[in-house]
N, C-alpha and C positions, 0 to 999 in steps of 0.2 A: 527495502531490505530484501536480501534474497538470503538462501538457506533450505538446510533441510528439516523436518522433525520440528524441536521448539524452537530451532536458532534463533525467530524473529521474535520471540515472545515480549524478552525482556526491553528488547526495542522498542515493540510497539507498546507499552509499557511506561517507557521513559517519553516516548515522543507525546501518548496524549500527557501524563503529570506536568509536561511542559508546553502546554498548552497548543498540541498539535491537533491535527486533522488526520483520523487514519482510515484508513482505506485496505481491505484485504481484498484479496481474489477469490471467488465462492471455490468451495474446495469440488465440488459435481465439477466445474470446467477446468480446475489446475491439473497438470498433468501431474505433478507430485502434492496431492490435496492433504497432506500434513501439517505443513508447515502453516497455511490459512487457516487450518481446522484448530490450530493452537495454539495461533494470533487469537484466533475470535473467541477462544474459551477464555482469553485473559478480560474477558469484560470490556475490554479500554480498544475494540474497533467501531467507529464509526458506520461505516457504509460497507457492505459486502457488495461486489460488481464481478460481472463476466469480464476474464482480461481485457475483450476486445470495446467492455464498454471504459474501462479505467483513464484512457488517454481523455477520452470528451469530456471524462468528469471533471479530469485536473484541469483541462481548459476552462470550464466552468467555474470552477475554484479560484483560477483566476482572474475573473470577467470580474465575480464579486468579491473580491477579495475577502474571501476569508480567513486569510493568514496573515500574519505581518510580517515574515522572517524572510531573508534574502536565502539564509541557508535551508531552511525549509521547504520554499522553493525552489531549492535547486536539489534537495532531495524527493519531489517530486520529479522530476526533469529526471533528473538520474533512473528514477525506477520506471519511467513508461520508457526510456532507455533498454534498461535491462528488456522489461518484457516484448516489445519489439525483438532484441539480440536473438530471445530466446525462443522464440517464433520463427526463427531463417533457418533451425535447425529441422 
Protein backbone atom coordinates (compact mmCIF):
# COMPACT_ATOMS: atom_id res chain seq x y z
CA UNK A 1 0.00 0.00 0.00
CA UNK A 2 1.16 3.47 -0.78
CA UNK A 3 -0.19 6.91 0.59
CA UNK A 4 0.48 9.65 2.61
CA UNK A 5 -0.08 10.48 6.36
CA UNK A 6 -2.48 7.55 7.72
CA UNK A 7 -3.62 6.39 4.30
CA UNK A 8 -2.21 2.87 5.02
CA UNK A 9 -3.28 2.39 8.44
CA UNK A 10 -6.59 0.91 8.01
CA UNK A 11 -5.14 -1.47 5.45
CA UNK A 12 -2.58 -2.57 7.28
CA UNK A 13 -5.11 -3.14 9.82
CA UNK A 14 -7.49 -5.21 7.68
CA UNK A 15 -4.52 -7.23 5.95
CA UNK A 16 -3.09 -8.60 9.43
CA UNK A 17 -7.14 -9.41 10.92
CA UNK A 18 -6.96 -11.45 7.83
CA UNK A 19 -4.45 -13.23 8.59
CA UNK A 20 -1.65 -11.37 6.59
CA UNK A 21 2.09 -10.75 6.85
CA UNK A 22 3.01 -6.96 7.07
CA UNK A 23 5.75 -5.30 6.39
CA UNK A 24 6.42 -1.36 6.74
CA UNK A 25 9.36 0.66 5.60
CA UNK A 26 11.39 2.11 8.80
CA UNK A 27 10.35 5.65 8.67
CA UNK A 28 14.56 7.01 9.43
CA UNK A 29 14.97 5.67 5.38
CA UNK A 30 11.27 6.59 3.95
CA UNK A 31 11.48 9.68 2.17
CA UNK A 32 7.87 10.48 3.35
CA UNK A 33 8.24 8.71 7.02
CA UNK A 34 4.58 9.30 7.79
CA UNK A 35 2.82 7.18 6.47
CA UNK A 36 5.16 3.93 8.10
CA UNK A 37 5.45 5.90 11.28
CA UNK A 38 1.42 5.17 11.26
CA UNK A 39 1.29 1.86 9.82
CA UNK A 40 3.49 0.74 12.83
CA UNK A 41 1.55 2.70 15.55
CA UNK A 42 -1.57 0.51 14.52
CA UNK A 43 0.20 -2.35 16.39
CA UNK A 44 -0.78 -4.91 13.48
CA UNK A 45 3.05 -4.50 11.49
CA UNK A 46 4.94 -7.26 11.50
CA UNK A 47 8.61 -6.43 10.43
CA UNK A 48 10.04 -2.91 9.95
CA UNK A 49 12.84 -3.09 7.03
CA UNK A 50 15.04 -0.50 5.14
CA UNK A 51 13.19 -0.20 1.50
CA UNK A 52 16.18 -1.69 -0.15
CA UNK A 53 16.00 -4.56 2.33
CA UNK A 54 11.97 -5.32 1.71
CA UNK A 55 12.42 -7.06 -1.84
CA UNK A 56 14.82 -10.05 -0.30
CA UNK A 57 12.41 -10.30 2.47
CA UNK A 58 9.33 -10.97 0.29
CA UNK A 59 11.56 -13.51 -1.60
CA UNK A 60 12.15 -14.99 1.61
CA UNK A 61 8.57 -15.08 2.41
CA UNK A 62 8.22 -16.85 -0.40
CA UNK A 63 10.96 -19.60 -0.23
CA UNK A 64 8.80 -20.44 3.10
CA UNK A 65 5.81 -19.95 2.60
CA UNK A 66 4.33 -18.09 4.75
CA UNK A 67 1.24 -16.96 3.15
CA UNK A 68 -1.26 -19.03 1.56
CA UNK A 69 -3.03 -16.36 -0.61
CA UNK A 70 -2.53 -15.94 -4.35
CA UNK A 71 -3.84 -12.33 -3.99
CA UNK A 72 -1.60 -11.71 -1.20
CA UNK A 73 1.02 -12.56 -3.06
CA UNK A 74 0.55 -10.63 -5.45
CA UNK A 75 0.05 -7.72 -3.16
CA UNK A 76 3.42 -8.22 -2.31
CA UNK A 77 4.64 -8.29 -5.88
CA UNK A 78 2.70 -5.07 -6.49
CA UNK A 79 4.42 -3.07 -3.65
CA UNK A 80 8.16 -4.11 -4.13
CA UNK A 81 6.81 -2.73 -7.58
CA UNK A 82 5.83 0.37 -6.44
CA UNK A 83 9.02 0.90 -4.26
CA UNK A 84 11.40 0.05 -7.14
CA UNK A 85 8.94 2.92 -9.35
CA UNK A 86 9.60 5.10 -6.57
CA UNK A 87 13.30 4.75 -6.57
CA UNK A 88 13.86 5.81 -10.57
CA UNK A 89 12.62 9.18 -9.34
Amino acid sequence: MTGMGDDGSKGIVDVKKNGGITVAEDPKSAILWAMPENAIKTGCVDFVLKKDEIPEFLVKIDKIKLYHSKSLKMHYIYKVWMLNKSSEY
